[in-house]
Structures are given as structure tokens and as C-alpha cells.
C-alpha angles and dihedrals in degrees: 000000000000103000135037113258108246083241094069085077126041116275135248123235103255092047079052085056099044091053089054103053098044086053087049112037109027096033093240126164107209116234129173103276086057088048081058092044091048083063088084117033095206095054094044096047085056093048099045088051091087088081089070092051088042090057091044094051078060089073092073106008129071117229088248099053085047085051096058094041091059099029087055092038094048093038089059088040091061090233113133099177081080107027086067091052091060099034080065096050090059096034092063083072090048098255136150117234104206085057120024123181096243138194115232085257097048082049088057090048095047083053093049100046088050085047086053090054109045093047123348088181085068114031097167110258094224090061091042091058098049085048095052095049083052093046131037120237100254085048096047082049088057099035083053090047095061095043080058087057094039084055094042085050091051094050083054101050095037091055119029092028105055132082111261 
């Protein structure tokens, strides 16, 4: 790791704070990127703001279908911080990550999170339509969002996590 995690000194009472209502609220186990994070309030305020999107995609997605979406988008990032949030998501069904039973519509989100990854400049038209017939607008722009954040968290963890 390339940083010492804030925990290693006493804390101060807004990262306190901060810990606690992230335990509380958005049902988040610290680990040691978010000990970095917590470093600076205001960046780790914005990254742990993908909890939110992740509990709003919940308003038209199952937690299934979101598994998929992150366990396929993190798996083709190479991050496996996250990759692990979302395999146990889909291993408390007993389910094997590497090859979940899917829907038609949890395969096209598993296409399109692996489009997102290898180039979000050209996601192919064709697989942007058939998504948009599957999601409305306001809940692509969201789904899109947290890939965004998914890809932000990977950056992180790929470079400040891990061992020069």
C-alpha cells in the first residue's frame, strides 16, 4: 500500500464521524482503501457516495441484476476490491461468480458493463439501443453514473493500493 491508512493515527473527530455514519447509514464495512480515503473528508465523502447510486439503482434494478452489473464491470476492470463486493453478492445465492445463472436482461447488463470497461468512448450503438429500450433515460443516466464511480473506485485501488 502506498499510503498509510488515516487509522494508523488517532482520528480525528469528523473522520470518527464519518466511520460511523458510513457503518450506520450506508451499511458500509471499512477496509483499508476507505482508511486511505478517510485521509481527506472531502474525497472520501465523493467515493463513498456510490452507496447512494447503488441504493437508487435499487428502485428499478434487483440486487441480482446490480451484482452482475458490478461483478462483470470490476472483473473486466482488473479490480478486485470490488470485484469481491459484488462476487458476494452473488455467492450468498450460491452462486458462482465467475458463472452466474442470468435473465436475458442480467446477460445484457453483464454486455454492457464489460462494453463500459473496455472503452466507454464506443460503446457499440447497436448495444446502446437494446439497452435503452430495457432502461429508461433517467435510469441509463444513473446505471452509467455508477459505472463512472465503479471506474473512479478501481483507479484508486489500482494505484494507491497497491504495492509499488
Amino acid at each position: 500500500m502506498r499510503y498509510k491508512r488515516a487509522n494508523q493515527y488517532p482520528l480525528t473527530q469528523q473522520q470518527k464521524e464519518a466511520v460511523r455514519y458510513h457503518r450506520l447509514y450506508q451499511g458500509g464495512q471499512m477496509n483499508d482503501m476507505k482508511y486511505v480515503l478517510l485521509r481527506d473528508m472531502q474525497t472520501f465523502a465523493v467515493y463513498m457516495g456510490w452507496y447512494n447510486l447503488e441504493k437508487g439503482l435499487y428502485s428499478f434494478m434487483t440486487v441480482h441484476e446490480l451484482a452482475v452489473f458490478g461483478y462483470s464491470f470490476c472483473s473486466a476492470e482488473g479490480c478486485p476490491l470490488c470485484g469481491e463486493y459484488f462476487a458476494s453478492k452473488l455467492s450468498g445465492r450460491s452462486e458462482d461468480p465467475e458463472h452466474p445463472t442470468l435473465t436475458d436482461k442480467e446477460a445484457l447488463l453483464q454486455e454492457f458493463a464489460r462494453a463500459l470497461s473496455a472503452d466507454d468512448h464506443h460503446v457499440p450503438e447497436e448495444l446502446f439501443t437494446r439497452m435503452n429500450e430495457a432502461y429508461k433515460e433517467a435510469e441509463m443516466i444513473r446505471l452509467i453514473a455508477f459505472a463512472g464511480q465503479l471506474k473512479a473506485s478501481c483507479m484508486f485501488e489500482c494505484t494507491v493500493m497497491q504495492n509499488p
